[in-house]
mmCIF file of the C-alpha atoms, coordinates in Angstrom:
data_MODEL
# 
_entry.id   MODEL 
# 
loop_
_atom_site.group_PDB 
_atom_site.id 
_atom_site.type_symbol 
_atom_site.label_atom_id 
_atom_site.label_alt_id 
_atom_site.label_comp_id 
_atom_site.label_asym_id 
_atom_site.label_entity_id 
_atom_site.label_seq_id 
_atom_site.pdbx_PDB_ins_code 
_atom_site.Cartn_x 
_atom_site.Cartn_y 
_atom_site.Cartn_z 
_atom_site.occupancy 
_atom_site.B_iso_or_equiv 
_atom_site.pdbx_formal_charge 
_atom_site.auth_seq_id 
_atom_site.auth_comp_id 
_atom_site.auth_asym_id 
_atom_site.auth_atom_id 
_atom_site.pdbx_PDB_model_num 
ATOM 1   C CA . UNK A 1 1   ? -11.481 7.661   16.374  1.00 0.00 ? 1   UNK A CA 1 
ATOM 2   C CA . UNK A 1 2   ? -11.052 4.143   15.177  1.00 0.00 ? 2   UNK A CA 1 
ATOM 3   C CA . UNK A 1 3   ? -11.137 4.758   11.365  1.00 0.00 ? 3   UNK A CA 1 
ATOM 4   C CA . UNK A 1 4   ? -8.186  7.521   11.827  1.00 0.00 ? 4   UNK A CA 1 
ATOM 5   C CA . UNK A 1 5   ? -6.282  5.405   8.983   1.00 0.00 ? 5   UNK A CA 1 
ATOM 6   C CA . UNK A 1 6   ? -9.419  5.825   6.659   1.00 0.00 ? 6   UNK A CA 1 
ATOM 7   C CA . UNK A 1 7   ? -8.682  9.838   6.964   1.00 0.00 ? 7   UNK A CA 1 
ATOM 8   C CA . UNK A 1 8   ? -4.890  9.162   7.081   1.00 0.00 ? 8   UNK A CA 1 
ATOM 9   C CA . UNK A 1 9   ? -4.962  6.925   3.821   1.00 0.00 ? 9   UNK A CA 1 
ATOM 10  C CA . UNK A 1 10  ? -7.508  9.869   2.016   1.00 0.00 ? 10  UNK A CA 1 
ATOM 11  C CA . UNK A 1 11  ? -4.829  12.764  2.808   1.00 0.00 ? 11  UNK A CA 1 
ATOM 12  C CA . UNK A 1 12  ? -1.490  10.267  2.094   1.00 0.00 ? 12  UNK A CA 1 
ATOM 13  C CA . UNK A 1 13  ? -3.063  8.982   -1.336  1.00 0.00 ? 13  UNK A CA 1 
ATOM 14  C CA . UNK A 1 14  ? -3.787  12.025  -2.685  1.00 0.00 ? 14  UNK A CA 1 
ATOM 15  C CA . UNK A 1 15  ? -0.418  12.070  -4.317  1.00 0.00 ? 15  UNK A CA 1 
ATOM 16  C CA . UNK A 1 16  ? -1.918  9.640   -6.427  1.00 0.00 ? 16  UNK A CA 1 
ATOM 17  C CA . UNK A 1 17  ? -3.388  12.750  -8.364  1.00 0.00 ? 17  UNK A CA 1 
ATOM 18  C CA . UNK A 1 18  ? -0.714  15.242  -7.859  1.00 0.00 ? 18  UNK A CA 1 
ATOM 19  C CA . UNK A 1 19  ? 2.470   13.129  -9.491  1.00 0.00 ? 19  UNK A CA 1 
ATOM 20  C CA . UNK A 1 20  ? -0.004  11.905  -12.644 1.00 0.00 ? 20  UNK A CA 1 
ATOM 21  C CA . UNK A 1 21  ? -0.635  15.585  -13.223 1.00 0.00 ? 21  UNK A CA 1 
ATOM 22  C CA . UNK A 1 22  ? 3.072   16.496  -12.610 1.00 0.00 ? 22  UNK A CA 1 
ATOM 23  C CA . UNK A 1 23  ? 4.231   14.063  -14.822 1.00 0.00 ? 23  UNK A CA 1 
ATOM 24  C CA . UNK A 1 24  ? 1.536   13.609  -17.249 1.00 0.00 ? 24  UNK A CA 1 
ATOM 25  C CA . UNK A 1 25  ? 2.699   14.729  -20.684 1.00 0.00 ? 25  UNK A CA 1 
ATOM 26  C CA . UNK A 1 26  ? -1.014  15.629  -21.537 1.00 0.00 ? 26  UNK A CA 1 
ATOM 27  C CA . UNK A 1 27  ? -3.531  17.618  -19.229 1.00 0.00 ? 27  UNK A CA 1 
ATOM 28  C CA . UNK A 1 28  ? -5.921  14.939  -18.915 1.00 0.00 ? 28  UNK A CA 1 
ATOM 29  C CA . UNK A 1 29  ? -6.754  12.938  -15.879 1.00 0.00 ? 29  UNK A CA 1 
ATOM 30  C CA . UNK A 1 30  ? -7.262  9.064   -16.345 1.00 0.00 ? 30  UNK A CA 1 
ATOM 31  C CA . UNK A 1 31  ? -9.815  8.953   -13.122 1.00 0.00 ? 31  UNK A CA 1 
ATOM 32  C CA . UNK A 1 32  ? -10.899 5.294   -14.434 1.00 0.00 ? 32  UNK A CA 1 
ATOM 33  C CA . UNK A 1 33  ? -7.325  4.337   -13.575 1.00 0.00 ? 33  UNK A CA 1 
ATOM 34  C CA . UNK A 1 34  ? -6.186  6.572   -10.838 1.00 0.00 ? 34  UNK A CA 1 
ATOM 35  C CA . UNK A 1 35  ? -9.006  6.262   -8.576  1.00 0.00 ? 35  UNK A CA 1 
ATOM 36  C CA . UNK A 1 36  ? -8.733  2.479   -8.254  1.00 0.00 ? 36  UNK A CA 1 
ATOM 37  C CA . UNK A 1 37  ? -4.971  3.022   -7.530  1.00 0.00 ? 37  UNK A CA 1 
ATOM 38  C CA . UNK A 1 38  ? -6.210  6.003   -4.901  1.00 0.00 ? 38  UNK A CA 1 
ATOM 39  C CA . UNK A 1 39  ? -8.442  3.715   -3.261  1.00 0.00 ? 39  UNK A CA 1 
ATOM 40  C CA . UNK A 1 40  ? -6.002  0.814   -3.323  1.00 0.00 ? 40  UNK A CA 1 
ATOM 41  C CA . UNK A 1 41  ? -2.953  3.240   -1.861  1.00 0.00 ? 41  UNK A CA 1 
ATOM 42  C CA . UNK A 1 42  ? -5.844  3.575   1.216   1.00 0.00 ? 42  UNK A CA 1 
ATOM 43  C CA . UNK A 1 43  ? -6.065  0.370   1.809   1.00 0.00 ? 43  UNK A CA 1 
ATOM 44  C CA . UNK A 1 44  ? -2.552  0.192   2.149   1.00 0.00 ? 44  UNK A CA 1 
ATOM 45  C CA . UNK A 1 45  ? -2.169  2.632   4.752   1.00 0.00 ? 45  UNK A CA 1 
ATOM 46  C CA . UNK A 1 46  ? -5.316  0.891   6.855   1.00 0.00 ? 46  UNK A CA 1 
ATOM 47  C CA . UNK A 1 47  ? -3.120  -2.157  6.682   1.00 0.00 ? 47  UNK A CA 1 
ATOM 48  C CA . UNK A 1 48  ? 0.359   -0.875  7.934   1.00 0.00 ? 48  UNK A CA 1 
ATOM 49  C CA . UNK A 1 49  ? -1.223  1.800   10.418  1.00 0.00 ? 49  UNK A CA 1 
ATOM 50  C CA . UNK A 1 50  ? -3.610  -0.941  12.237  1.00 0.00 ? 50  UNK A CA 1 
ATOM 51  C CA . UNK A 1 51  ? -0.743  -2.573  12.783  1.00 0.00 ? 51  UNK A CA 1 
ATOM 52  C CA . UNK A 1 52  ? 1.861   -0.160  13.835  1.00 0.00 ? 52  UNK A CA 1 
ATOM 53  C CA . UNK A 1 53  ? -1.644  0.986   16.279  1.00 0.00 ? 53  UNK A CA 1 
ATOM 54  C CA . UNK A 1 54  ? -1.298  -2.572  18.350  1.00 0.00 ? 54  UNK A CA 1 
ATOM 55  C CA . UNK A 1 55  ? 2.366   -1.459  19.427  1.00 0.00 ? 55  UNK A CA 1 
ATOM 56  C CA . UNK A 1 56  ? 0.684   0.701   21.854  1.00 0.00 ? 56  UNK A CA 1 
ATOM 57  C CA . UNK A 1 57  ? -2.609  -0.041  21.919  1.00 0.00 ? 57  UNK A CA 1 
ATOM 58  C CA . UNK A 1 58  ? -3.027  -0.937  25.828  1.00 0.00 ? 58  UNK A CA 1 
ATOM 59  C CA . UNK A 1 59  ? -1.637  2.580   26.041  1.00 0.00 ? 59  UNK A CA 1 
ATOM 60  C CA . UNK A 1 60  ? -4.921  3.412   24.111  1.00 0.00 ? 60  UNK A CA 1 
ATOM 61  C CA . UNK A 1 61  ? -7.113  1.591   26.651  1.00 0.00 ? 61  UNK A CA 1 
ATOM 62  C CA . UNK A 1 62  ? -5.983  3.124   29.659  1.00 0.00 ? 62  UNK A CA 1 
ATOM 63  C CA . UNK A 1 63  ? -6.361  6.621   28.262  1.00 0.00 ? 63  UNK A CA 1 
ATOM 64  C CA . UNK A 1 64  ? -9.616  6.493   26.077  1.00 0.00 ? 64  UNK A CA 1 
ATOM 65  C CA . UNK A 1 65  ? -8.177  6.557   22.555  1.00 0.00 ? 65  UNK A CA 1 
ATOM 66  C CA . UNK A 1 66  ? -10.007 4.522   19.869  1.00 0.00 ? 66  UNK A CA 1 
ATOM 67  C CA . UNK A 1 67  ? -8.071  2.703   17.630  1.00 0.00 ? 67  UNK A CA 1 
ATOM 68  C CA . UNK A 1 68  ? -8.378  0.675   14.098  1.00 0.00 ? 68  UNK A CA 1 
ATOM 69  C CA . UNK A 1 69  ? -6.368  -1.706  16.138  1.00 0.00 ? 69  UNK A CA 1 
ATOM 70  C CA . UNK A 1 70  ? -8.881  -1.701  19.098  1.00 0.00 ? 70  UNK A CA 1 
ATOM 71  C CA . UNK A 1 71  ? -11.518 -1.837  16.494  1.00 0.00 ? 71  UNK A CA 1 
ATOM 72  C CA . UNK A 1 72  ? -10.425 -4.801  14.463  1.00 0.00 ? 72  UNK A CA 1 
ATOM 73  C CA . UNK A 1 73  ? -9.214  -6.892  17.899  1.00 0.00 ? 73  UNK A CA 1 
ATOM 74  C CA . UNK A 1 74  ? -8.203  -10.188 17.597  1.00 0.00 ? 74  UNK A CA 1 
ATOM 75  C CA . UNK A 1 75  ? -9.197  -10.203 13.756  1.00 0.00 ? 75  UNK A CA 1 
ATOM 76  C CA . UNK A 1 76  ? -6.805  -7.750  12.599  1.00 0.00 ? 76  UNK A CA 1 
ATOM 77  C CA . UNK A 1 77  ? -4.290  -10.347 10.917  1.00 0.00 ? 77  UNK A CA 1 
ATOM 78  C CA . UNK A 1 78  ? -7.384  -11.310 8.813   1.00 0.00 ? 78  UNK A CA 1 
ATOM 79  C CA . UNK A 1 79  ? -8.553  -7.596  8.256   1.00 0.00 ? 79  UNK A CA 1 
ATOM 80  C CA . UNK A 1 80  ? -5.459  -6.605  7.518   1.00 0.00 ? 80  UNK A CA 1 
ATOM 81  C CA . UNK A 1 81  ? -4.784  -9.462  5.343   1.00 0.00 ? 81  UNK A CA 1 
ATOM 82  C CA . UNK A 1 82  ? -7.729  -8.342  3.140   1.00 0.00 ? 82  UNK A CA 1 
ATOM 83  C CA . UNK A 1 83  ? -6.730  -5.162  2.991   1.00 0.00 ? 83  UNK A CA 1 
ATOM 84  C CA . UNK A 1 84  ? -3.168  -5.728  1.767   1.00 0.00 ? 84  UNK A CA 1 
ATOM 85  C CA . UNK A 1 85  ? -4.731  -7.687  -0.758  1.00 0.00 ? 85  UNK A CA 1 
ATOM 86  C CA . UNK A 1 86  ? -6.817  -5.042  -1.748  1.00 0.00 ? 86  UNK A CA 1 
ATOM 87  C CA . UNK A 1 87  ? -4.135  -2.711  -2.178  1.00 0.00 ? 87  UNK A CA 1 
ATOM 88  C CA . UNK A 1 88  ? -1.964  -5.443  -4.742  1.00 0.00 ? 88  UNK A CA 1 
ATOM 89  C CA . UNK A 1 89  ? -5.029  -5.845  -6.645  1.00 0.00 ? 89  UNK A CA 1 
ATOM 90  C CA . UNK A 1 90  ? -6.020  -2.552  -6.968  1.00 0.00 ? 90  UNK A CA 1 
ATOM 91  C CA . UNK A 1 91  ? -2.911  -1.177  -8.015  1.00 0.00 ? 91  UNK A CA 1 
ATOM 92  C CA . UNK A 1 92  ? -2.410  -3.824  -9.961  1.00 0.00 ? 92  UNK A CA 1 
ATOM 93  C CA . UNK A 1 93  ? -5.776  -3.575  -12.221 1.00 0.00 ? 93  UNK A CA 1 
ATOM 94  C CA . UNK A 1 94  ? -4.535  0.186   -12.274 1.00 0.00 ? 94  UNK A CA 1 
ATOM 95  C CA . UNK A 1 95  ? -0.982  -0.955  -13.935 1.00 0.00 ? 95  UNK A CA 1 
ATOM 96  C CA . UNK A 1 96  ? -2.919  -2.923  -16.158 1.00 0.00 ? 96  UNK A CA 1 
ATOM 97  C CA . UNK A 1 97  ? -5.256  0.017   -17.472 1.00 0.00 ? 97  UNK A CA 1 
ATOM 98  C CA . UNK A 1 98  ? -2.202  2.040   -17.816 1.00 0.00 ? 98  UNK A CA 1 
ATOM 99  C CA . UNK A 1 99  ? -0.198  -0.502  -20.018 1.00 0.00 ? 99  UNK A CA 1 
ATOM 100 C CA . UNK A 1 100 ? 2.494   -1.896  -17.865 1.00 0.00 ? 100 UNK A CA 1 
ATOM 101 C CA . UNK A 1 101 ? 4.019   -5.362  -18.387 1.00 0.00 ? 101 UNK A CA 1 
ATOM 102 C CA . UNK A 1 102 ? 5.347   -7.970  -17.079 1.00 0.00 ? 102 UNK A CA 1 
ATOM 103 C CA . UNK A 1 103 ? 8.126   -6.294  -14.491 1.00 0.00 ? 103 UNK A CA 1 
ATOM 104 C CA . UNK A 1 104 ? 5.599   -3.956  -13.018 1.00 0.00 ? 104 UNK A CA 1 
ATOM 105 C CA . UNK A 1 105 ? 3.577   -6.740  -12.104 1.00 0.00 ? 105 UNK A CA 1 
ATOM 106 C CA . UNK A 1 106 ? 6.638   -8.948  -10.836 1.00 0.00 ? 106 UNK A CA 1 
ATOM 107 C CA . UNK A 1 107 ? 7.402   -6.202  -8.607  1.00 0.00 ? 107 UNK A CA 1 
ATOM 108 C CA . UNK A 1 108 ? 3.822   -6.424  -7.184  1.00 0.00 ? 108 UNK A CA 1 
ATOM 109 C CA . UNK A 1 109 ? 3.621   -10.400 -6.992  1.00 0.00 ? 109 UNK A CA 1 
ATOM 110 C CA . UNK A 1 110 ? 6.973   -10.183 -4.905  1.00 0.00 ? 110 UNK A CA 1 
ATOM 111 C CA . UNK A 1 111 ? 6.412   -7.239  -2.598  1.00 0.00 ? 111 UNK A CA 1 
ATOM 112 C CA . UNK A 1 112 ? 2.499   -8.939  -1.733  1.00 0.00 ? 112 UNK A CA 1 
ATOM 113 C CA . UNK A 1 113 ? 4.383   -11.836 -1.256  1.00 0.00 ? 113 UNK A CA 1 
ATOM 114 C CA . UNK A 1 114 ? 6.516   -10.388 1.427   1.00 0.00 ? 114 UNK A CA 1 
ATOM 115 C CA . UNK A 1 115 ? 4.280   -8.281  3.052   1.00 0.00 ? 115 UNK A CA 1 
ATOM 116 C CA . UNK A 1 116 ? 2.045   -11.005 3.261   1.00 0.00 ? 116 UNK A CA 1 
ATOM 117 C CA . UNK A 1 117 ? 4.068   -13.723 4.411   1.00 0.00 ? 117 UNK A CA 1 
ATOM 118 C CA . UNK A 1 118 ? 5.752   -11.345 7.270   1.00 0.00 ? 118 UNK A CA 1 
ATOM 119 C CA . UNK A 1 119 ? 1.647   -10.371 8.076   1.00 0.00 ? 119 UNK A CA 1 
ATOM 120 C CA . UNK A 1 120 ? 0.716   -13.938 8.600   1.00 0.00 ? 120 UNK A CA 1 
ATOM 121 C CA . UNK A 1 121 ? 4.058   -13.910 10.794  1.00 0.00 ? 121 UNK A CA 1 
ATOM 122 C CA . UNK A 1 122 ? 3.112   -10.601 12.972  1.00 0.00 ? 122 UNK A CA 1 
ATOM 123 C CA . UNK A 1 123 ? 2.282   -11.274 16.394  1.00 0.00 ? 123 UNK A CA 1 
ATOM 124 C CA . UNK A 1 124 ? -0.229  -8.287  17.226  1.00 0.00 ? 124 UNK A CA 1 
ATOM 125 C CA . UNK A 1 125 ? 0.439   -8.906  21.015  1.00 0.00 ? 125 UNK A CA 1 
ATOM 126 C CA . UNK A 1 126 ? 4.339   -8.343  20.771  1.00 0.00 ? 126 UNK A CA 1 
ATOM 127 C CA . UNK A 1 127 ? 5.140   -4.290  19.763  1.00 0.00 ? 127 UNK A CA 1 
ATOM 128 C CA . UNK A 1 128 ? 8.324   -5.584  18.527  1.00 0.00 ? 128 UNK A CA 1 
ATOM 129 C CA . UNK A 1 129 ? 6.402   -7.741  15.664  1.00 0.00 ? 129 UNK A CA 1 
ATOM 130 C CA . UNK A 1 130 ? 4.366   -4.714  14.973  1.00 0.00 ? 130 UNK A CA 1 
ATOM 131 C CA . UNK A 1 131 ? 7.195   -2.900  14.849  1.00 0.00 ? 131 UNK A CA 1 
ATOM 132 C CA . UNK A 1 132 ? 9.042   -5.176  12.372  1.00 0.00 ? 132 UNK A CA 1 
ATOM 133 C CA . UNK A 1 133 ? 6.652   -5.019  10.269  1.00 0.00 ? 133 UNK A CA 1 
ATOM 134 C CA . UNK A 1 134 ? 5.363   -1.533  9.599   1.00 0.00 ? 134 UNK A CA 1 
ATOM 135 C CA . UNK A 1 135 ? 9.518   -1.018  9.278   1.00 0.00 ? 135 UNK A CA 1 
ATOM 136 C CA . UNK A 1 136 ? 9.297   -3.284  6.382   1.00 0.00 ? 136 UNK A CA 1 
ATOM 137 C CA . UNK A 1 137 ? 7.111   -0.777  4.509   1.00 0.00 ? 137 UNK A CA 1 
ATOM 138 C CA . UNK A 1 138 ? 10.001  0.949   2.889   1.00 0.00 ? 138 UNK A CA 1 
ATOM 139 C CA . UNK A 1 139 ? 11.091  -2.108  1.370   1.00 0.00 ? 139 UNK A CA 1 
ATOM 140 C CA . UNK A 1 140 ? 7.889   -3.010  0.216   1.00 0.00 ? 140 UNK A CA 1 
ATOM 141 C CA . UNK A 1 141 ? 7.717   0.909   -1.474  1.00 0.00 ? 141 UNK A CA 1 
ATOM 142 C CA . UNK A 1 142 ? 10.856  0.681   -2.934  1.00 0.00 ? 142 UNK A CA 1 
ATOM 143 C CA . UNK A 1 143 ? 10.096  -3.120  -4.554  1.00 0.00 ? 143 UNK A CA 1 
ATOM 144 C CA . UNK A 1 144 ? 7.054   -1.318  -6.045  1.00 0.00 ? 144 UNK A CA 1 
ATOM 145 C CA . UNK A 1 145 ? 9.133   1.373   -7.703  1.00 0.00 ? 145 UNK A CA 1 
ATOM 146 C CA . UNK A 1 146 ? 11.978  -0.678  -8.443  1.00 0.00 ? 146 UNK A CA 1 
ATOM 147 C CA . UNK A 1 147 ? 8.952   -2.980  -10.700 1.00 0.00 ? 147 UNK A CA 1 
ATOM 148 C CA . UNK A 1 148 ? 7.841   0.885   -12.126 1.00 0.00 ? 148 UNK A CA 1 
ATOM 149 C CA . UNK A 1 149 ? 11.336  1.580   -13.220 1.00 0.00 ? 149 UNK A CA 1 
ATOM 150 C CA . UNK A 1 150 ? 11.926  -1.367  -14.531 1.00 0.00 ? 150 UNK A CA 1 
ATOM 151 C CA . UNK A 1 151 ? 9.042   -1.583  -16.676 1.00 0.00 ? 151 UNK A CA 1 
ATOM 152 C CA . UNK A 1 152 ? 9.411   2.005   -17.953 1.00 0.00 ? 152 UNK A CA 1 
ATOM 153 C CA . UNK A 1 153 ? 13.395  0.781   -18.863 1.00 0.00 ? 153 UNK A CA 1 
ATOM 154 C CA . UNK A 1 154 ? 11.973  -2.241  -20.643 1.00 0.00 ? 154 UNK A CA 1 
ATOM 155 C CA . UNK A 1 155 ? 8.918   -0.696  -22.149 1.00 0.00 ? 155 UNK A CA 1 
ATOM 156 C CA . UNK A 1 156 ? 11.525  2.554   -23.746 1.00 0.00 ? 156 UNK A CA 1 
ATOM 157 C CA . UNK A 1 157 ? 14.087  -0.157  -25.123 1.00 0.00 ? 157 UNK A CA 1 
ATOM 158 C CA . UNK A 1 158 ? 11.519  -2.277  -26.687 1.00 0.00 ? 158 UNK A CA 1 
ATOM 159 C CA . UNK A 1 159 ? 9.793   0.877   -28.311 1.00 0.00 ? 159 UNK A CA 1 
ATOM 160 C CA . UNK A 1 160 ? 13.468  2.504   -29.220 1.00 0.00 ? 160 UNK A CA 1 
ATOM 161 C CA . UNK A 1 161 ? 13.248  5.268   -27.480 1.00 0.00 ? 161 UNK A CA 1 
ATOM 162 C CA . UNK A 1 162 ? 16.253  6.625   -25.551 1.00 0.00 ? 162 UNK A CA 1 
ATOM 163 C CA . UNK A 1 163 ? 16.827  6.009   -21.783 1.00 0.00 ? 163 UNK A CA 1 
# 
C-alpha cells in the first residue's frame, strides 16, 4: 500500500494522547493543542519511513509491493522536505499553545536544522544514505526532549518551584 506510513504515523502518534493523560495533573484533554502535535508526530513518521522505504525499494519492484517511496519517486527529497517541516511547525505551534519558551523551541530550531540539512544531503538511490539518515532519528528525538526538559528546568526555577 503506498500510504502504509499514513497508518504507521496514526498508530505511532497515538502516544500523543496517552502520555498527556498519564501525566496530566487534571483530567482534561487540550485537543486544540494535542491534535496539531498528533498530526505533526504523523508527518514525522511519513518523512523518516519514505525514506528508510528507498533502501529497498527495487526489492519492492520486483515483488509487487507499493511503497510511499515508489509513490513519491524522484520527488521524495521535496515531499519529504515538506513534511519534516510540517512536523517542526506543528509541534512547534503545539509548544506554543501549551506555554513553552524559549529552550523548547531552540531544541526544535536545531533538531529541523539537522534533519533538514542531512535530508537535502540523502541520496535516495544509495541505501546507505537512507540508512544514515533514518539512524539519525534518535538524535533528532532525543534533541526534542532534551529542549522539553530543559524548558520544564527553566520554566520550575523561574516560577520557584522545586526541581
Amino acid at each position: 500500500m503506498y500510504f502504509a506510513p499514513v497508518v504507521l504515523g496514526l498508530m505511532f502518534t497515538v502516544g500523543v494522547f496517552m502520555g498527556w493523560s498519564t501525566l496530566s495533573r487534571t483530567k482534561e484533554m487540550p485537543y486544540e493543542m494535542l491534535i496539531p502535535i498528533y498530526i505533526g508526530g504523523c508527518f514525522w513518521v511519513w518523512t523518516y519511513e519514505t525514506i528508510y522505504q528507498h533502501m529497498d525499494k527495487s526489492d519492492d519492484v520486483k515483488i509487487g509491493i507499493r511503497s510511499s517511496a515508489l509513490l513519491c519517486g524522484q520527488y521524495t527529497i521535496p515531499v519529504c522536505f515538506s513534511t519534516a517541516v510540517a512536523f517542526f511547525g506543528l509541534l512547534s505551534y503545539g509548544g506554543y499553545l501549551n506555554g513553552h519558551s524559549y529552550p523548547f523551541f531552540a531544541g526544535v530550531l536545531l533538531a529541523a536544522g539537522l534533519l533538514l540539512s542531512k535530508l537535502l544531503r540523502t541520496d535516495i538511490d544509495r541505501p546507505a544514505d537512507c540508512r544514515d539518515f533514518f539512524l539519525q532519528t534518535p538524535l533528532i528525538g532525543q534533541i526534542l526532549v532534551g529542549g522539553f526538559v530543559a524548558d520544564a528546568i527553566i520554566g520550575r526555577i523561574s516560577s520557584g518551584i522545586a526541581l
